[in-house]
PDB file of N, CA, C and O in Angstrom, chain B, residues numbered from 101:
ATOM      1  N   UNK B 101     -19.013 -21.446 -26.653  1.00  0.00           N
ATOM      2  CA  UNK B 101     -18.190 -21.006 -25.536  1.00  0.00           C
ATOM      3  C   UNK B 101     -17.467 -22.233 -24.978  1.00  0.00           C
ATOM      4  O   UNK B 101     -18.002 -23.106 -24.294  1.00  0.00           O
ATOM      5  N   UNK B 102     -16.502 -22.201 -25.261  1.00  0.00           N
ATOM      6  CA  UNK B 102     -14.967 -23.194 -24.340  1.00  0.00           C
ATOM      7  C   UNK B 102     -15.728 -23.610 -22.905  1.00  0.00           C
ATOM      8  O   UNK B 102     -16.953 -23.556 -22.797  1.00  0.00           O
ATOM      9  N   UNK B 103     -14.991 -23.962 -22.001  1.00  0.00           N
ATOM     10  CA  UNK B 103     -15.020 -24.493 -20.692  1.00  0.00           C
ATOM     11  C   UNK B 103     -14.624 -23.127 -20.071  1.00  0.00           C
ATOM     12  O   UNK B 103     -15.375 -22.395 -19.426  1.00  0.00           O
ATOM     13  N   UNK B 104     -13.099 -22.868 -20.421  1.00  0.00           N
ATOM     14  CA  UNK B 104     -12.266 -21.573 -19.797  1.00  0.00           C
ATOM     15  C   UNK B 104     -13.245 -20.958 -20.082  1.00  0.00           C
ATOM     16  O   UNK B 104     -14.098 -21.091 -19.205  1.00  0.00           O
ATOM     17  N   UNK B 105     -13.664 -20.119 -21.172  1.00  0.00           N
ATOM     18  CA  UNK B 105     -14.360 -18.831 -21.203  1.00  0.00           C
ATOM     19  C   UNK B 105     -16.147 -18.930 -20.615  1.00  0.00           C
ATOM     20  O   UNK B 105     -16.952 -18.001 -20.548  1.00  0.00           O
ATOM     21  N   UNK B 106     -16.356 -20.394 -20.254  1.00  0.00           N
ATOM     22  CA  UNK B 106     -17.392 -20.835 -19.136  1.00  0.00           C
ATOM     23  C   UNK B 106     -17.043 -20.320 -17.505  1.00  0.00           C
ATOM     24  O   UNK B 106     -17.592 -19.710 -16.588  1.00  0.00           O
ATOM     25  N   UNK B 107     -16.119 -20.807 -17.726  1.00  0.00           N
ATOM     26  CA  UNK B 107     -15.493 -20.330 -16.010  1.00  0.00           C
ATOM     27  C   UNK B 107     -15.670 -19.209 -15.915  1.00  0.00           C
ATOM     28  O   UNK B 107     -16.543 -18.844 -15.127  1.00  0.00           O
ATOM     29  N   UNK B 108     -14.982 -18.299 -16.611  1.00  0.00           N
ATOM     30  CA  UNK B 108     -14.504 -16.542 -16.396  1.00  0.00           C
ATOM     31  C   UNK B 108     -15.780 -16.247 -16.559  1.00  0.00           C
ATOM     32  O   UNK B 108     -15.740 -15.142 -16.018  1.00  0.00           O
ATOM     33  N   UNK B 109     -17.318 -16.418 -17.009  1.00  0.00           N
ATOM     34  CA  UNK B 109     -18.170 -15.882 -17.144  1.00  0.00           C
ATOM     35  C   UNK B 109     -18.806 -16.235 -15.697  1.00  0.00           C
ATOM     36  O   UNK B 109     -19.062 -15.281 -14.964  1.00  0.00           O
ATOM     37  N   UNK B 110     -19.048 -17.411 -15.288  1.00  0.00           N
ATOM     38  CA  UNK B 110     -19.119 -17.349 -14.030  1.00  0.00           C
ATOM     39  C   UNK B 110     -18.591 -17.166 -12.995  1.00  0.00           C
ATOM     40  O   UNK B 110     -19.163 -17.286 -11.912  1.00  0.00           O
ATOM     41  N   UNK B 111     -17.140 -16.773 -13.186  1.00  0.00           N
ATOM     42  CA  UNK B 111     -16.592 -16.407 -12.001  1.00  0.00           C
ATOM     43  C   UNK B 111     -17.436 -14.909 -12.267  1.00  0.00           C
ATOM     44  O   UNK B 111     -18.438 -14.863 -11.553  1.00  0.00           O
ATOM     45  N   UNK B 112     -17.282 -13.861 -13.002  1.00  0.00           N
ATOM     46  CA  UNK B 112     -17.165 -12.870 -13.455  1.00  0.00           C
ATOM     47  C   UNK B 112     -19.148 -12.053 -12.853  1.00  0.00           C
ATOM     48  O   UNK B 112     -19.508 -10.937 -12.479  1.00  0.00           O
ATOM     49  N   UNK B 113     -20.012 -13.638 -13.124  1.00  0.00           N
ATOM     50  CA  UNK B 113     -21.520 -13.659 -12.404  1.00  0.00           C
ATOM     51  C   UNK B 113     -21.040 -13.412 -10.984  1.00  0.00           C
ATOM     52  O   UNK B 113     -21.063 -12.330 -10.397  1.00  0.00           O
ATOM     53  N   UNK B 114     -20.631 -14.493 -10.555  1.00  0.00           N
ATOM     54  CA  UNK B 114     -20.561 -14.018  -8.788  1.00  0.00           C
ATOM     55  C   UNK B 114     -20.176 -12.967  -8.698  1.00  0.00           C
ATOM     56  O   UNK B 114     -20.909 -12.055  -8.317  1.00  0.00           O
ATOM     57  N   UNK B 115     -18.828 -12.778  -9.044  1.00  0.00           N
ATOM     58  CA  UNK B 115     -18.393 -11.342  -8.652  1.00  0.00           C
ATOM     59  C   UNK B 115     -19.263 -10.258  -8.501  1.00  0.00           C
ATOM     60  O   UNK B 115     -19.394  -9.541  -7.509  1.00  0.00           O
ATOM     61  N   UNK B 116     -19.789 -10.206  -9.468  1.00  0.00           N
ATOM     62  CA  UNK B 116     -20.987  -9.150  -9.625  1.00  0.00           C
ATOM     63  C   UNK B 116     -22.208  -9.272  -8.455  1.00  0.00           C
ATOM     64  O   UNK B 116     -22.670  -8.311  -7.839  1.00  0.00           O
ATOM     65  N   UNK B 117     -22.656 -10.818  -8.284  1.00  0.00           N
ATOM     66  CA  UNK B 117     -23.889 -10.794  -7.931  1.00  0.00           C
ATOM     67  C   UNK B 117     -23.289 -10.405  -6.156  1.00  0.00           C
ATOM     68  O   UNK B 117     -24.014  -9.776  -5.385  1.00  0.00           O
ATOM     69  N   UNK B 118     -21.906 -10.899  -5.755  1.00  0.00           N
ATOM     70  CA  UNK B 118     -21.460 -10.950  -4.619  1.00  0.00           C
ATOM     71  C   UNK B 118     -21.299  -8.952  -4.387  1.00  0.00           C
ATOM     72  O   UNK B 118     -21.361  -8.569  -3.219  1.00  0.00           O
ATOM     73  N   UNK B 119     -21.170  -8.213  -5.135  1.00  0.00           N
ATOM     74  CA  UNK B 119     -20.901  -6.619  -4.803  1.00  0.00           C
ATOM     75  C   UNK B 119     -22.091  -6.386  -4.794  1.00  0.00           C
ATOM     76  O   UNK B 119     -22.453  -5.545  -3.971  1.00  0.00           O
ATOM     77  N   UNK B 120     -22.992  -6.927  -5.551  1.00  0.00           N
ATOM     78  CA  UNK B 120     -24.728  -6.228  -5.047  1.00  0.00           C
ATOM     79  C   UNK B 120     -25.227  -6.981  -4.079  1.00  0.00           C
ATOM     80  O   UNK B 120     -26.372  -6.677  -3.745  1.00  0.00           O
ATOM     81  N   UNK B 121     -24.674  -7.974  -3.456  1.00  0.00           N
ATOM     82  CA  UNK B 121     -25.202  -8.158  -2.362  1.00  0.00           C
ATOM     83  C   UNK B 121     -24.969  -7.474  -1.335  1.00  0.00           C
ATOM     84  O   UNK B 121     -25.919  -7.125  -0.634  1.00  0.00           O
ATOM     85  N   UNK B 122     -23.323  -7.032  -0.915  1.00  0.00           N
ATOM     86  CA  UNK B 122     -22.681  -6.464  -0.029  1.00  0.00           C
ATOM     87  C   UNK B 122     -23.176  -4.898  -0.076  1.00  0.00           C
ATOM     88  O   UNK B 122     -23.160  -4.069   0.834  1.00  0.00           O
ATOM     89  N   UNK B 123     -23.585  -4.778  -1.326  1.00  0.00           N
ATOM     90  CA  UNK B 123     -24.197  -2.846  -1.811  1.00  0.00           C
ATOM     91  C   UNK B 123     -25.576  -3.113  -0.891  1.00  0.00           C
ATOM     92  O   UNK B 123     -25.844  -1.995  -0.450  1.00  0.00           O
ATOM     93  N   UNK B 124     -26.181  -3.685  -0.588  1.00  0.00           N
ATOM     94  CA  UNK B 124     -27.635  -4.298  -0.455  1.00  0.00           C
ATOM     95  C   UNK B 124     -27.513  -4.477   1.688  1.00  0.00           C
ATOM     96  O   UNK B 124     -28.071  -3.976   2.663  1.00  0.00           O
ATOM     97  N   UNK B 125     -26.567  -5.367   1.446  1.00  0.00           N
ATOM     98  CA  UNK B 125     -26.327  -5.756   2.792  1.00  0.00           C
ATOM     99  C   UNK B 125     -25.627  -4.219   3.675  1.00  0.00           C
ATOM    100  O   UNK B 125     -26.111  -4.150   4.804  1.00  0.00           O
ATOM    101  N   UNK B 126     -24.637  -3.055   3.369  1.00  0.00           N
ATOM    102  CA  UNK B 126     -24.327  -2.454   3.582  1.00  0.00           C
ATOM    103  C   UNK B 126     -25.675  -1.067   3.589  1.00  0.00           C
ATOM    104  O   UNK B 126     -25.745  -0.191   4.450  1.00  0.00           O
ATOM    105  N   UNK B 127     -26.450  -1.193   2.607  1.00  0.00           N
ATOM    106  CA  UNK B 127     -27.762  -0.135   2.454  1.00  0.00           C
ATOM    107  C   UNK B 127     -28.722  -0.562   3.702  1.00  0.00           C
ATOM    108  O   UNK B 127     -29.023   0.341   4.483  1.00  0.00           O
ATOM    109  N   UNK B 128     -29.131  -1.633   3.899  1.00  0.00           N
ATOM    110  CA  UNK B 128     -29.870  -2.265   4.726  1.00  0.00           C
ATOM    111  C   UNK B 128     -29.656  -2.691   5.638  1.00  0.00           C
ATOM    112  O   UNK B 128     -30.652  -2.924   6.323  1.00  0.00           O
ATOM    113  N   UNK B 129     -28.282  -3.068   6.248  1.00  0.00           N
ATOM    114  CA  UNK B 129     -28.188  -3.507   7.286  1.00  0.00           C
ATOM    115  C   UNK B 129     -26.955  -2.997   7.879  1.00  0.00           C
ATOM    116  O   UNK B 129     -26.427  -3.551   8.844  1.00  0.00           O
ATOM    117  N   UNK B 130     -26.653  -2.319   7.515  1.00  0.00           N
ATOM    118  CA  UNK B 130     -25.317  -1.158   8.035  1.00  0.00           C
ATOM    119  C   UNK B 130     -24.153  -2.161   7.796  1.00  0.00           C
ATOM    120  O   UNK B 130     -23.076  -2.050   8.383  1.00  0.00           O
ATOM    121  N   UNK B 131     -24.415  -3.093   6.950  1.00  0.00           N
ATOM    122  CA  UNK B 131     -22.577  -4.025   6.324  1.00  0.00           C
ATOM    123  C   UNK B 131     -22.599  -5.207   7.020  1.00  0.00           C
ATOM    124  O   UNK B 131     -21.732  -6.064   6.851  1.00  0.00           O
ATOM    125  N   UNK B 132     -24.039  -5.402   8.233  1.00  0.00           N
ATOM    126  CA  UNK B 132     -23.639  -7.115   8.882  1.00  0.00           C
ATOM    127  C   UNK B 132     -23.777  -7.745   8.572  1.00  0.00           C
ATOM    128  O   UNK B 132     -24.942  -7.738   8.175  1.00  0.00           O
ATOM    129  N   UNK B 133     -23.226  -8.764   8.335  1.00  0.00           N
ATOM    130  CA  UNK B 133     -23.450  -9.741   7.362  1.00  0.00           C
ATOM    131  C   UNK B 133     -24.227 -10.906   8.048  1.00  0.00           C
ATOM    132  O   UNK B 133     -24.968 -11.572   7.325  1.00  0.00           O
ATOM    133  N   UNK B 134     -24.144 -11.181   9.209  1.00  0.00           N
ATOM    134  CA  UNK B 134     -24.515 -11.709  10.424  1.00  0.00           C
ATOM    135  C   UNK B 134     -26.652 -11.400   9.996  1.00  0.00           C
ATOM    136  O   UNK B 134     -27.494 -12.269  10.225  1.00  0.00           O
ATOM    137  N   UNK B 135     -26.808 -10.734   9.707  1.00  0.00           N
ATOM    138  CA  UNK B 135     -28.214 -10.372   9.461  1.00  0.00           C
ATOM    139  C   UNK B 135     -28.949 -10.618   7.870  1.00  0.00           C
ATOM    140  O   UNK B 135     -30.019 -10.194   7.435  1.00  0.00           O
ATOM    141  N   UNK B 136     -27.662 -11.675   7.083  1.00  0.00           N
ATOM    142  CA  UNK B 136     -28.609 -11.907   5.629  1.00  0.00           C
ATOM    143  C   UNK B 136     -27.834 -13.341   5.758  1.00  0.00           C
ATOM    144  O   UNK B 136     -26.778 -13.774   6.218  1.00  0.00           O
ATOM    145  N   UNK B 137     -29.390 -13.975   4.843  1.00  0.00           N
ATOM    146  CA  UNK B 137     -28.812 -15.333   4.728  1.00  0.00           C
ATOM    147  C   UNK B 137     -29.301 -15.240   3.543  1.00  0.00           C
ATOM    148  O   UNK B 137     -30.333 -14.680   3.172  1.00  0.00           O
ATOM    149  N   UNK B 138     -28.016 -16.181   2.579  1.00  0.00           N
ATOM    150  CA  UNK B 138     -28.796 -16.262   1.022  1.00  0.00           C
ATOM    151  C   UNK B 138     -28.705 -17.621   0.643  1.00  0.00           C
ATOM    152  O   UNK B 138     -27.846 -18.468   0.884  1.00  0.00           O
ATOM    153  N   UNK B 139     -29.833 -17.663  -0.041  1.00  0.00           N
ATOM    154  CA  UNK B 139     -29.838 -19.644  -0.462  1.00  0.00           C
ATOM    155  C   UNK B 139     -30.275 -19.514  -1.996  1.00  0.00           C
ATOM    156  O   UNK B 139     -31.399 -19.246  -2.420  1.00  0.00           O
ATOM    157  N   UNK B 140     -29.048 -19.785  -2.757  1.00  0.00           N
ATOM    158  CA  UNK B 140     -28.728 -20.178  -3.902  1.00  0.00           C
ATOM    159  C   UNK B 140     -29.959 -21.217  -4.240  1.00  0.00           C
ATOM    160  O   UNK B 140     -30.494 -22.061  -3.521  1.00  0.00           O
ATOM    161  N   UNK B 141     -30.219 -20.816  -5.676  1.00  0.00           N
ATOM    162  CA  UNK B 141     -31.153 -22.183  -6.336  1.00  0.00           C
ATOM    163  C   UNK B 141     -29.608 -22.812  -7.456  1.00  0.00           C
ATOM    164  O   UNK B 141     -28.397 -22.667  -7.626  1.00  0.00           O
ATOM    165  N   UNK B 142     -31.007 -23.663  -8.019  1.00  0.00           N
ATOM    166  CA  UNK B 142     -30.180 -24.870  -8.531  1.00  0.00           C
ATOM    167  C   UNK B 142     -29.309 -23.908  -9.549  1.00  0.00           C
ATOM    168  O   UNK B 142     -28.127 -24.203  -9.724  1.00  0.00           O
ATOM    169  N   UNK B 143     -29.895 -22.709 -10.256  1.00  0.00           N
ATOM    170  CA  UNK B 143     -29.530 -22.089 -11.541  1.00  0.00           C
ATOM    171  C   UNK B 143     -28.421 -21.604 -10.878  1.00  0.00           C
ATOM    172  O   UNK B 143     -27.889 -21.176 -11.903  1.00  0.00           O
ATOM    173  N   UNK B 144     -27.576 -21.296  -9.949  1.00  0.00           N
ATOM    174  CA  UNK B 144     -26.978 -20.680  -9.380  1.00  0.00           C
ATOM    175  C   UNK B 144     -25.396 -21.171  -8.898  1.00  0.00           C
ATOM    176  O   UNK B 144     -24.499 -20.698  -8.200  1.00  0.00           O
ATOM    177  N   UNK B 145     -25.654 -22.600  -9.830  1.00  0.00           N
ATOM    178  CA  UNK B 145     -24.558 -23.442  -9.619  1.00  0.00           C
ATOM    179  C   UNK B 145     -23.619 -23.904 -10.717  1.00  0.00           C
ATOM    180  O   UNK B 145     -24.134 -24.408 -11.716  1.00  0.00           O
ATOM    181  N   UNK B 146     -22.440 -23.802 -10.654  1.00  0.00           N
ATOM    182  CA  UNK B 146     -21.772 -23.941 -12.077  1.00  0.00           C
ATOM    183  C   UNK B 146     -21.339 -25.450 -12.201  1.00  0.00           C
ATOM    184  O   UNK B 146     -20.240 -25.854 -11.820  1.00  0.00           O
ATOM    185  N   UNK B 147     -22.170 -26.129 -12.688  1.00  0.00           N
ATOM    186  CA  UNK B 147     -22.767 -27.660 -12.768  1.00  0.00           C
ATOM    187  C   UNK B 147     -21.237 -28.277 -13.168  1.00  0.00           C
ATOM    188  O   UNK B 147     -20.798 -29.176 -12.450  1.00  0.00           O
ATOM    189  N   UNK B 148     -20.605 -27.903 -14.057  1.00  0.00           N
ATOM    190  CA  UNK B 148     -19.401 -28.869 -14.941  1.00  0.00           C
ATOM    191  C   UNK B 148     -18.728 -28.098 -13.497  1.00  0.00           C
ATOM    192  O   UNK B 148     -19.294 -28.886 -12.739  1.00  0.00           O
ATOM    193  N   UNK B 149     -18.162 -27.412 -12.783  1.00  0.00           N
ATOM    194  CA  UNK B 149     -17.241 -27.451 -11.640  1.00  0.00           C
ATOM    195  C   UNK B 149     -17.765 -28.555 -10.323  1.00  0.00           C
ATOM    196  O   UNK B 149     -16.969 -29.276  -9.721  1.00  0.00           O
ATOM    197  N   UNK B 150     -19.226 -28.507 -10.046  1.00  0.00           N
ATOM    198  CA  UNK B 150     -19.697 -29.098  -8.912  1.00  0.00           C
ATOM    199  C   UNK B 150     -19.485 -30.468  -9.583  1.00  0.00           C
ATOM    200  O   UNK B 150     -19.366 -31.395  -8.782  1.00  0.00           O
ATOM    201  N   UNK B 151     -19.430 -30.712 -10.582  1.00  0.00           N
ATOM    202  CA  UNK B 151     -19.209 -32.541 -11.357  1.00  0.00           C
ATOM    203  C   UNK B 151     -17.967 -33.063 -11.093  1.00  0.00           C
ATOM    204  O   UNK B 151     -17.641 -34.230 -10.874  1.00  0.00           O
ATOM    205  N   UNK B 152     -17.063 -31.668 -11.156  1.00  0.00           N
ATOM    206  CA  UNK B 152     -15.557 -32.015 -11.390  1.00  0.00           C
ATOM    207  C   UNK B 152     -15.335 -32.165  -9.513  1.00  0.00           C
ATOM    208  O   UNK B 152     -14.189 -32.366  -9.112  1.00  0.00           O
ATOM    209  N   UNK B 153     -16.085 -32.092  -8.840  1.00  0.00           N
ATOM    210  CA  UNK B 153     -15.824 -31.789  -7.372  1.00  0.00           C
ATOM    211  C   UNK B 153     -16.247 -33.176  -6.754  1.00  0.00           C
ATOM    212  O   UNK B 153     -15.755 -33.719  -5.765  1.00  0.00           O
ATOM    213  N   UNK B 154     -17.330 -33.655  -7.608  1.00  0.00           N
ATOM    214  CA  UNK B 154     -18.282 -35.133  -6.882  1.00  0.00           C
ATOM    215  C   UNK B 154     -17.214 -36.347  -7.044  1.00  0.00           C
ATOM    216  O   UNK B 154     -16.192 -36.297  -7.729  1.00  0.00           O
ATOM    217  N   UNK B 155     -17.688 -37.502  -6.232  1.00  0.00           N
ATOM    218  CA  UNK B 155     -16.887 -38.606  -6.454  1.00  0.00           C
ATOM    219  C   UNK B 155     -18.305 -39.940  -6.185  1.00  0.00           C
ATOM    220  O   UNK B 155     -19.384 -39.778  -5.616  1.00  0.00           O
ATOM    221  N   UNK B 156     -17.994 -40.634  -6.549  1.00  0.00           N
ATOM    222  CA  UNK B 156     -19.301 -41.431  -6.478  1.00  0.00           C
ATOM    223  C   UNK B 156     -18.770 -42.164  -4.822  1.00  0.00           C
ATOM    224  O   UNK B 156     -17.664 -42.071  -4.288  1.00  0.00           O
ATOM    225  N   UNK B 157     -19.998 -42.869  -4.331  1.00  0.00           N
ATOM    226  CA  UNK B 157     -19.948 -43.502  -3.304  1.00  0.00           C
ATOM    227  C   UNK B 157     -19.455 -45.058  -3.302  1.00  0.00           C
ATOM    228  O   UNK B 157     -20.169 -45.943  -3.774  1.00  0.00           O
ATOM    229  N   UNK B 158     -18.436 -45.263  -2.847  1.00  0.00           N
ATOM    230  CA  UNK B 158     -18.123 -47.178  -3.024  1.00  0.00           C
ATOM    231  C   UNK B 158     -18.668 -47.493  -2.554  1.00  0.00           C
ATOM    232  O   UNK B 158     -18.648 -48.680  -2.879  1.00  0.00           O
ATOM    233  N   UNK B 159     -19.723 -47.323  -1.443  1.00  0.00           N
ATOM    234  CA  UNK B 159     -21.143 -48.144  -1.220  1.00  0.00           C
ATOM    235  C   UNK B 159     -21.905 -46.942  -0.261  1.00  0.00           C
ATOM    236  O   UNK B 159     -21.659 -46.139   0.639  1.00  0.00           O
ATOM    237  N   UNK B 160     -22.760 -47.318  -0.939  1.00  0.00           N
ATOM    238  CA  UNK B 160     -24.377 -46.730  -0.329  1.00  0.00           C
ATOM    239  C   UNK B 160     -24.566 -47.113   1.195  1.00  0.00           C
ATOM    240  O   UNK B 160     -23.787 -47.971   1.611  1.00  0.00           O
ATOM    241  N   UNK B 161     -25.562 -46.560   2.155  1.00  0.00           N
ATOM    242  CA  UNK B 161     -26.116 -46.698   3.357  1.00  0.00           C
ATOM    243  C   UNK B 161     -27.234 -48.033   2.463  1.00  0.00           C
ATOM    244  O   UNK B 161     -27.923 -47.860   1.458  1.00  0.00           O
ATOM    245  N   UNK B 162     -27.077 -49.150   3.185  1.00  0.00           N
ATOM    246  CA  UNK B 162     -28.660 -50.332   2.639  1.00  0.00           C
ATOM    247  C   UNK B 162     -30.095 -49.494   2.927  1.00  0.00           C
ATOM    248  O   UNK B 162     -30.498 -49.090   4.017  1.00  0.00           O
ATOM    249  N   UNK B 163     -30.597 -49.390   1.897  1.00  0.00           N
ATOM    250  CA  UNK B 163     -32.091 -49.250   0.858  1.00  0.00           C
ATOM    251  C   UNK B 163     -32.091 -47.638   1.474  1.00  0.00           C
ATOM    252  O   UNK B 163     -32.816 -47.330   2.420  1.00  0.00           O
ATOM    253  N   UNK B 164     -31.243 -46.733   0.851  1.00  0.00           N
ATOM    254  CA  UNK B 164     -31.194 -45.441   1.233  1.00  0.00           C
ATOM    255  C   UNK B 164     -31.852 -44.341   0.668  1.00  0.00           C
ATOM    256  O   UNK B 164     -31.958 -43.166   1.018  1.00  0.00           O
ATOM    257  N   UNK B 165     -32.373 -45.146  -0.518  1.00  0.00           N
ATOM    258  CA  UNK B 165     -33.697 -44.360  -1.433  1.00  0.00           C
ATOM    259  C   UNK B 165     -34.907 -44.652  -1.021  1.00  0.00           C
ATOM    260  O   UNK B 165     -35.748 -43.911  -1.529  1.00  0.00           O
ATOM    261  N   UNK B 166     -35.471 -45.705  -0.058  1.00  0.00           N
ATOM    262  CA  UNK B 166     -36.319 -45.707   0.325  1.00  0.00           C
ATOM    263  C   UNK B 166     -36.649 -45.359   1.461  1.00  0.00           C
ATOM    264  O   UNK B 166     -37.840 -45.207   1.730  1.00  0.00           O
ATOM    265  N   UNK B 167     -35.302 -45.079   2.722  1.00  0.00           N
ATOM    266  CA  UNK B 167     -34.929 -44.263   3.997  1.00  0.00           C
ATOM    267  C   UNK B 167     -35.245 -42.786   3.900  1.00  0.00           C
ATOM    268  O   UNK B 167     -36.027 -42.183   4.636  1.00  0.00           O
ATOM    269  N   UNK B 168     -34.349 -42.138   2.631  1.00  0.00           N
ATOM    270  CA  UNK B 168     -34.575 -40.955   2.352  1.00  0.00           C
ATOM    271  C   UNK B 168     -35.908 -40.259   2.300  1.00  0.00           C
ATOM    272  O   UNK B 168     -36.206 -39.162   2.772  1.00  0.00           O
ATOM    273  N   UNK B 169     -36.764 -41.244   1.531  1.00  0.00           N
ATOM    274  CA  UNK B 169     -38.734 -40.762   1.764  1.00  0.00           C
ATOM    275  C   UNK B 169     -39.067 -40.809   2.734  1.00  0.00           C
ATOM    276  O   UNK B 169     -40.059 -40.088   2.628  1.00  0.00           O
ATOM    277  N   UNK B 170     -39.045 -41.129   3.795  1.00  0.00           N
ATOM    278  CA  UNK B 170     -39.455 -41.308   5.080  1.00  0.00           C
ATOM    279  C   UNK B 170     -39.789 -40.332   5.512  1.00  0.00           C
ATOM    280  O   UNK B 170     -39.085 -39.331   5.372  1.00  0.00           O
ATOM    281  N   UNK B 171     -40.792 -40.299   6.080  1.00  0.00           N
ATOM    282  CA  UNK B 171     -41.076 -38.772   7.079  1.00  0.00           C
ATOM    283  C   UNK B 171     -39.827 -38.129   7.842  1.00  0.00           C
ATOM    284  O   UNK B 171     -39.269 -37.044   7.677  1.00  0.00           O
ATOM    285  N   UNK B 172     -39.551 -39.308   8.848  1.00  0.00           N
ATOM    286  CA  UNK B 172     -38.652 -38.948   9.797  1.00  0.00           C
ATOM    287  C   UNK B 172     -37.210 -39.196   9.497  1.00  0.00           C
ATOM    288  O   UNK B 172     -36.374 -39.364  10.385  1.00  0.00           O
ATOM    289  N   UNK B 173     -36.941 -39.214   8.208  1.00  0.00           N
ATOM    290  CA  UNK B 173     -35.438 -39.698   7.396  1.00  0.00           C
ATOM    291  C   UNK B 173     -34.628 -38.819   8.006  1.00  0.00           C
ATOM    292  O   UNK B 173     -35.104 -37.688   8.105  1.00  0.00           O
ATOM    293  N   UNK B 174     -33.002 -39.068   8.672  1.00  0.00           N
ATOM    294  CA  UNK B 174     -32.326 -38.072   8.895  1.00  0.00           C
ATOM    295  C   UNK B 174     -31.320 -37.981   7.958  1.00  0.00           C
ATOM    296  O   UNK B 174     -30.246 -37.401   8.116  1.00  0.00           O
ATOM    297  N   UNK B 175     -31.900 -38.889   6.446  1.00  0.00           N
ATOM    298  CA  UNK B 175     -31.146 -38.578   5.242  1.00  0.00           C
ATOM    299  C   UNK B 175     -31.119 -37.767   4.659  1.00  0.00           C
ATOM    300  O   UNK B 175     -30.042 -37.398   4.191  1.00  0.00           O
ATOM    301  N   UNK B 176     -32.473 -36.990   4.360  1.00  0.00           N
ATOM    302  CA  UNK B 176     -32.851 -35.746   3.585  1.00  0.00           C
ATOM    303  C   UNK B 176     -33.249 -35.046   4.384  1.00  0.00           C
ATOM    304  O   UNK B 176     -33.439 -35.447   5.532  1.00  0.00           O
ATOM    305  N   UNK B 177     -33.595 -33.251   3.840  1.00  0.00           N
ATOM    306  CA  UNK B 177     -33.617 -32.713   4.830  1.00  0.00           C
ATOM    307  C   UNK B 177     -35.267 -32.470   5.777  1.00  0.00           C
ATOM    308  O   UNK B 177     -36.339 -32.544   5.175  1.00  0.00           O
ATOM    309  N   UNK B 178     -35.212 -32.276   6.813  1.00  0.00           N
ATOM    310  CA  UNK B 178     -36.636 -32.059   7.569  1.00  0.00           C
ATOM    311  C   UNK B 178     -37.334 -30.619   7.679  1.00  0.00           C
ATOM    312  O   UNK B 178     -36.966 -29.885   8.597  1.00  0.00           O
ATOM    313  N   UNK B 179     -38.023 -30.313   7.060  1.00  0.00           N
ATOM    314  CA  UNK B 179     -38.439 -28.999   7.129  1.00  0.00           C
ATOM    315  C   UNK B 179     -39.038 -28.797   8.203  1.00  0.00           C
ATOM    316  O   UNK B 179     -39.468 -27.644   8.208  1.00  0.00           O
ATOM    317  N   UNK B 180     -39.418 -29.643   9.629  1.00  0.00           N
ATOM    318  CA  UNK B 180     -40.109 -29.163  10.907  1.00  0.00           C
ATOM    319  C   UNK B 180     -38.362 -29.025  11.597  1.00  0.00           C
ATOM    320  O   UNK B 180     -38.350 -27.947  12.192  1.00  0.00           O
ATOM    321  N   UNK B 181     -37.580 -29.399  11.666  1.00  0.00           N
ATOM    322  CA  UNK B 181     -36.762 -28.977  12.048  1.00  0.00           C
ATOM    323  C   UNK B 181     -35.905 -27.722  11.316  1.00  0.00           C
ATOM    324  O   UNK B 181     -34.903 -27.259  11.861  1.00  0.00           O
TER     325      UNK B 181
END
């Protein structure tokens, strides 16, 4: 499978997965959308577009891999907040 005929298959996934949500959200919650939250996993991401989207950093925050572990890092995210 090409790149193009990569795309159209995932555009072609959302589409789909986006009308059974709204079929779902409309059955269950009378269409508000205001009342569903959805959180995508990693499989859920069309990797060669999110690549084509990144840009690298011309410089880093100093020792930001070792900030990021931190309990109280406000680099990564905090699950008590």
């Amino acid at each position: 499978m090409d790149a193009s005929d990569a795309d159209r298959e995932i555009e072609t996934q959302y589409e789909e997965a986006g009308e059974f949500l709204s079929e779902l959200t409309r059955k269950f919650f009378g269409s508000d959308l205001a009342r569903v939250v959805i959180v995508p996993g990693n499989h859920d991401v069309h990797w060669n577009r999110a690549r084509q989207a990144m840009r690298p950093l011309q410089t880093a925050p100093p020792e930001i891999a070792k900030r990021a572990l931190e309990p109280e890092s406000g680099v990564r995210w905090n699950w008590r907040e």
